[in-house]
N, C-alpha and C positions, 0 to 999 in steps of 0.2 A: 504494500500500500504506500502512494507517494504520501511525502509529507509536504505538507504547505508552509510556504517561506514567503515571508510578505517583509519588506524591508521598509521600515517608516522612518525617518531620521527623530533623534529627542526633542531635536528642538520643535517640533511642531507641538510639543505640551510645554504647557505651565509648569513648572517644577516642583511648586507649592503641591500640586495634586496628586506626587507620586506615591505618596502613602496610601492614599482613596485607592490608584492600580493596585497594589498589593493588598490593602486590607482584605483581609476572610471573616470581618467581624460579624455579627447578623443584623445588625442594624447601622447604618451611618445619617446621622444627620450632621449636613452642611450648610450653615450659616454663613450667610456675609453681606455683603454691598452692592448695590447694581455694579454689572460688567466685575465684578471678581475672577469670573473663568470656572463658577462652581459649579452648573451646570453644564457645562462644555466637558469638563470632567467626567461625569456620570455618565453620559452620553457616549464618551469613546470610549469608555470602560464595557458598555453594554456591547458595543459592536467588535472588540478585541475580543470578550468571552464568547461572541456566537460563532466566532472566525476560530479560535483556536481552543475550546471544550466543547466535548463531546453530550449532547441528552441534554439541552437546555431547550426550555419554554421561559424566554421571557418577557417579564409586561412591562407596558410604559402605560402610566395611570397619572391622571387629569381629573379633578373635581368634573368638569362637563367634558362629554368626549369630542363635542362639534368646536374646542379649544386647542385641541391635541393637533392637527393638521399645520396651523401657524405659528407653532411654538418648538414639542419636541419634535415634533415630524419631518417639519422644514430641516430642521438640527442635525437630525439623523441623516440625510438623505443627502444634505450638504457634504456635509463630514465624510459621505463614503463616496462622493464624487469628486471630493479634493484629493483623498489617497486613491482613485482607480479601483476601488474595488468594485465595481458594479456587476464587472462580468461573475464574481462570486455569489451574489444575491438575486433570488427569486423579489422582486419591487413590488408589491399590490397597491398602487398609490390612492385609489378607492376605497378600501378596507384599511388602509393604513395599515400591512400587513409585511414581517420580511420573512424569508428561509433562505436558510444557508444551502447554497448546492454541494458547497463541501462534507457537511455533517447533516441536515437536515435538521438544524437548531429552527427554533421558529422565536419571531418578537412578535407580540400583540401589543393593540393600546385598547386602552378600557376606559369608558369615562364612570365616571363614579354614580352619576345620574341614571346608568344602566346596570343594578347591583346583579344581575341575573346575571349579565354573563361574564362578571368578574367570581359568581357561582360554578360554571358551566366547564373554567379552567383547572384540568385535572394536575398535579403536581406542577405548582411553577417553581423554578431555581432562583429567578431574581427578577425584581422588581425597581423600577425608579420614578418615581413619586412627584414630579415636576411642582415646583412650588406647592409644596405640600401644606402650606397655612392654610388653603385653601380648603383643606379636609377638616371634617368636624371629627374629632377624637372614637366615634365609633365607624368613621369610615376607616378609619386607620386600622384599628382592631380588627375590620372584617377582615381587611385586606391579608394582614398577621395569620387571621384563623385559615386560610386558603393554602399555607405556606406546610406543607405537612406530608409523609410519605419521604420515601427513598429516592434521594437525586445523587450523579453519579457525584456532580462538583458542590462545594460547598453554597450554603443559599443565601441572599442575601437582601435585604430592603433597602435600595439608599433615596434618600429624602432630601430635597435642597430647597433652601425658599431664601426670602429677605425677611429680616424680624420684624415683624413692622408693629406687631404688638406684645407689650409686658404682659398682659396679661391672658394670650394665648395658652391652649392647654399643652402646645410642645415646650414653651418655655417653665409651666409649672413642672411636669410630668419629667422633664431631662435635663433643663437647665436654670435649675435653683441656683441661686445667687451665688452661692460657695463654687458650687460648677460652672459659673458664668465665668465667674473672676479666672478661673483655672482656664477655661479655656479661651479668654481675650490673652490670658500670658503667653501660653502654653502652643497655643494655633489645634494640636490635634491633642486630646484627651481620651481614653479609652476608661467604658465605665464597667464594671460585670455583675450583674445581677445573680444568684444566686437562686432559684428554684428547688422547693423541696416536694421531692415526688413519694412515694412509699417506700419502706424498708428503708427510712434516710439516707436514699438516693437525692444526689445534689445533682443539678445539671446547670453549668453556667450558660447566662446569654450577654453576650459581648456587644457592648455597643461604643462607636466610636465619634466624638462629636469632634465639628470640626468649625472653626472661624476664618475666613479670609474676607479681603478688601479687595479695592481697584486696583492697588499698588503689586498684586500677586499678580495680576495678567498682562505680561509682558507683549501681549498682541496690542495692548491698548495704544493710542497715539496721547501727544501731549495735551491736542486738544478735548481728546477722549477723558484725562484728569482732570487738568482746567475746569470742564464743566461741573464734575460732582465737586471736585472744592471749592467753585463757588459758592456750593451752597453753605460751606461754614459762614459765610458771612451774610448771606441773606437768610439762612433760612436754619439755622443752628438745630432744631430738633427734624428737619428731614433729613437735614446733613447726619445727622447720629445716626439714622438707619441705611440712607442711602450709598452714604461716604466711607462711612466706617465699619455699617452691618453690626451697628449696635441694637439693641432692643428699644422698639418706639415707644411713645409714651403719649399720653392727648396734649401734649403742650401745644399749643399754638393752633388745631384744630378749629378747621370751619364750623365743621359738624360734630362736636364731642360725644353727642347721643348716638351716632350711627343709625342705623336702622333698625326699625324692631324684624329679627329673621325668623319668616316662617316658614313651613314646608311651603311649597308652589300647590299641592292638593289643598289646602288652608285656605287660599285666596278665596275670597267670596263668590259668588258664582253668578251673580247679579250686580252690575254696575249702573252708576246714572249717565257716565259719558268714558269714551275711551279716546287718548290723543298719543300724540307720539313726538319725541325731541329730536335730533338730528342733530350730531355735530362732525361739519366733513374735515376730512383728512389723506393724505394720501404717504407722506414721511411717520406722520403718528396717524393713530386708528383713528377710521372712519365710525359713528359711532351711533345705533339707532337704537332707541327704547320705546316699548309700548306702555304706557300708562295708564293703569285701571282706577276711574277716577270715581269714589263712591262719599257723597255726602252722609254722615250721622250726626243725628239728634243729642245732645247732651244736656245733662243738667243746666249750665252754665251760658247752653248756646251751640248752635251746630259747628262742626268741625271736617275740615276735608281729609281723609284719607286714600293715599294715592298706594297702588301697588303696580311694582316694574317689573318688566320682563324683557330682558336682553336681546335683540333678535340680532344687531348688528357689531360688532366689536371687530376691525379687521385694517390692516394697511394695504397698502397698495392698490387703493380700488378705483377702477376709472370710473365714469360716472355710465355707462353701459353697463357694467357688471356692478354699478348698484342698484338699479335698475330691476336687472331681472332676478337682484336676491328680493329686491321689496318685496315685486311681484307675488311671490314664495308665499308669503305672510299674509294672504289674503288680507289687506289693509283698508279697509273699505273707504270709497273716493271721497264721501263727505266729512269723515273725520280728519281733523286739521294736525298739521305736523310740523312744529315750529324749526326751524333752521336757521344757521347761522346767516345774516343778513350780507357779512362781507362776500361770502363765494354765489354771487350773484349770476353769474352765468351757469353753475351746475341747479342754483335753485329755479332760473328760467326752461331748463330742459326738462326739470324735473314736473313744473306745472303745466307742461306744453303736451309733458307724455300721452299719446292716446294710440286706445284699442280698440276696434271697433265703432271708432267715434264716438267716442268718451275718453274723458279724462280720468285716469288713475290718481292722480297722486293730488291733495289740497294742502299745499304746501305754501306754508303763512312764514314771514319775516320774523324774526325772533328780537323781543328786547331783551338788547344785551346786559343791559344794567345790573349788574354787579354786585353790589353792597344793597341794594333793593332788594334785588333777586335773590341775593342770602336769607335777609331778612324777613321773607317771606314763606320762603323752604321750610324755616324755624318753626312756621303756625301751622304747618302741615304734618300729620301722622302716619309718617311713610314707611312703609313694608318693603322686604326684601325675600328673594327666596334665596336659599344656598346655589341653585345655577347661576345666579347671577355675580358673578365672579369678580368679575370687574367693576360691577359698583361697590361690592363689598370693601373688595381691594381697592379703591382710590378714597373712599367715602375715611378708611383710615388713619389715610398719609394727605389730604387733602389740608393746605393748610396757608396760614397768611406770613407772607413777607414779614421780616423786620425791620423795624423801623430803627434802623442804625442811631439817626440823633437821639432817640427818646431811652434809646439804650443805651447811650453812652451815659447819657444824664443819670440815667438808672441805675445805672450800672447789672443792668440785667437783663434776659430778653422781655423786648416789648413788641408786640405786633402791630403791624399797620391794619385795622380791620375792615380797609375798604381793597386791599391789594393782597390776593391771594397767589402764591406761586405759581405761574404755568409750568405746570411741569405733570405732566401725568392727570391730567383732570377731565379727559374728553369725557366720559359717563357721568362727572359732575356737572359740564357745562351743558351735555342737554338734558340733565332732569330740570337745570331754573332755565332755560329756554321755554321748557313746554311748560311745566306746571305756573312759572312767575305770567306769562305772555297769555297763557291761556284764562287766568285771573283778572287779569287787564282786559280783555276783551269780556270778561262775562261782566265786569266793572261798567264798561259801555253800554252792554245793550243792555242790564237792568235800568242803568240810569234813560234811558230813551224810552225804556215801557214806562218808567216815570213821569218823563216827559210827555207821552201819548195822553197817560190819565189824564 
């Protein structure tokens, strides 16, 4: 039987990650900073084990699986066309699916939203977990219980995310303070838990925690550092998570209440109006939400509660191929859909769209207004479901500028609360597009049934 010899030079890795290649431990979590190179890590690690061991099934898992195509998958598919591997691999870019021609190793992706067929998968060897904050603590458990039976190579979980909150259940459950401190020293800490099974039988399970920054990925350019150190100076508590891959904290938060998160079965099943935000992009995500908009009665007085639903989150999209995702979403032509007012030509195409001699899309100008627009979000009682990913994830790093003079005076951080960082906010700026714009307009026309009287 020949053997397979594949020549990759070292320097195509980070150096920081070489422990991650060797480790056998059964769990890794990696912590760090945007652009760390911690993710890129796990990813070449997944496709060297299906290249050279023998009898692996492995998963790549995603809170939502319609996530996994733009994120690991792209990642994956990159990586094996920068080293030439492609004539080794069976591609299913539909299924998001690999095998090895050389072994008949198989990788799956799972989104977590589909727990059935993360059931379905008979002995997986290893798993990698793509920003795994995003999992609620018994998605993680399931995923663990799936892990079981005789593999021929050792199994493994690895987990990578941004910390972006203290009080997350991975930070409670693996990195208590005492183990925090050791591993911001230390960079890789290895933990062993002890299990006591019958006849005091021990069996250890090894977990390896790991911390990196920007400063570890030598791929990055100058301007590539630049950017996240600037936020030490504007923006000091996103810079802890973003810059350094320290654990977040609410300081400085638009939104400190986040969402209240419920199952997506939960949502009411009867609404009084449904609208939808827009906010285009084509470098950062283009970004669409439907909003179920349901008025309740209170003691005090009625109150609007709005619940979102993700439909759009995605880069590189021309305005054709958003088009025919809207279409997808059965979006019916008379409910209105507020968008960003600057990109004026994609929102002329998009009200001009027709089928059959109609118009699809009622696509209204967004006020932009800002500090209003916050202000407003505040009086609303807005849901979220765990699919929704991305408002979760920005809803908790979403945050305001500092105001340098008031800080200095201060001598502490002070926020500016009319100037919020761009930086990662698309699914913040179209929830106050629709829900602010849309208030403003029911503002009008009650005041004109006023004026009829």
């Amino acid at each position: 039987m020949k053997k397979l010899r594949i020549n990759i030079d070292e320097a195509a890795f980070n150096p920081l990650f070489k422990k991650i290649w060797l480790s056998q431990d059964d769990v890794i979590f990696s912590k760090g900073s945007a652009g760390s190179g911690k993710s890129v890590a796990f990813g070449d690690k997944a496709i060297l084990r299906l290249l050279f061991e023998e009898g692996h099934t492995g998963l790549g898992i995603r809170k939502v699986a319609k996530t996994i195509r733009n994120s690991m998958w792209k990642q994956i598919i990159r990586r094996i066309e920068e080293w030439k591997l492609e004539k080794l691999f069976y591609i299913h870019n539909t299924e998001m699916y690999l095998r090895c021609k050389v072994n008949g190793n198989e990788f799956l992706t799972i989104g977590m939203d589909d727990p059935e067929k993360l059931k379905s998968i008979v002995s997986p060897s290893f798993a990698w977990l793509l920003e795994s904050t995003e999992l609620t603590e018994a998605d993680y458990d399931q995923i663990v219980t799936r892990f079981r039976g005789y593999t021929d190579h050792y199994t493994q979980i690895m987990c990578d995310f941004n910390p972006i909150d203290e009080y997350h259940w991975i930070k409670t459950r693996y990195f208590p303070d005492e183990i925090e401190q050791k591993v911001l020293k230390e960079r890789f800490v290895r933990v062993t838990e002890e299990v006591a099974l019958k006849d005091n039988v021990k069996v250890p399970i090894h977990i390896l925690l790991v911390h990196s920054d920007h400063w570890d990925n030598k791929f990055l350019s100058d301007k590539d550092h630049a950017r996240y150190e600037h936020f030490k100076k504007t923006n000091p508590a996103h810079y802890k998570v973003y810059g350094l891959g320290h654990w977040g904290s609410t300081e400085g938060l638009v939104y400190p209440s986040g969402y209240v998160i419920i199952p997506r079965e939960k949502y009411p099943k009867e609404y009084d109006e449904i609208i939808y935000g827009l906010d285009f992009g084509y470098v950062h995500p283009t970004s669409l939400t439907r909003y179920y908009l349901k008025r309740v009665e209170e003691e005090h007085g009625s109150i609007l509660e709005s619940y979102a639903e993700e439909l759009i989150f995605e880069k590189g999209l021309e305005i054709a191929q958003l088009i025919e995702m809207m279409k997808s979403f059965n979006i019916h032509p008379a409910d209105p859909i507020y968008a960003d007012y600057q990109a004026a030509e994609k929102i002329s195409q998009l009200q001009n769209y027709q089928e059959n001699d109609q118009y699809l899309f009622n696509v209204i100008l967004a006020d932009k207004s800002i500090k209003d627009g916050i202000e407003y979000l505040r009086t609303v009682r807005r849901y979220s479901c765990p699919e929704n990913i991305n408002h979760n994830r920005q809803i908790k790093s979403y945050r305001y500028n500092i105001d340098t003079k008031r800080s200095a005076l201060a001598r502490k951080p002070v926020y500016d609360d009319e100037k919020p960082i761009k930086f990662d906010d698309d699914a913040m700026d179209n929830e106050r597009y629709a829900l602010f714009t849309h208030s403003k307009l029911i503002e009008v026309k009650l005041a004109f049934i006023e004026r009829e009287k």
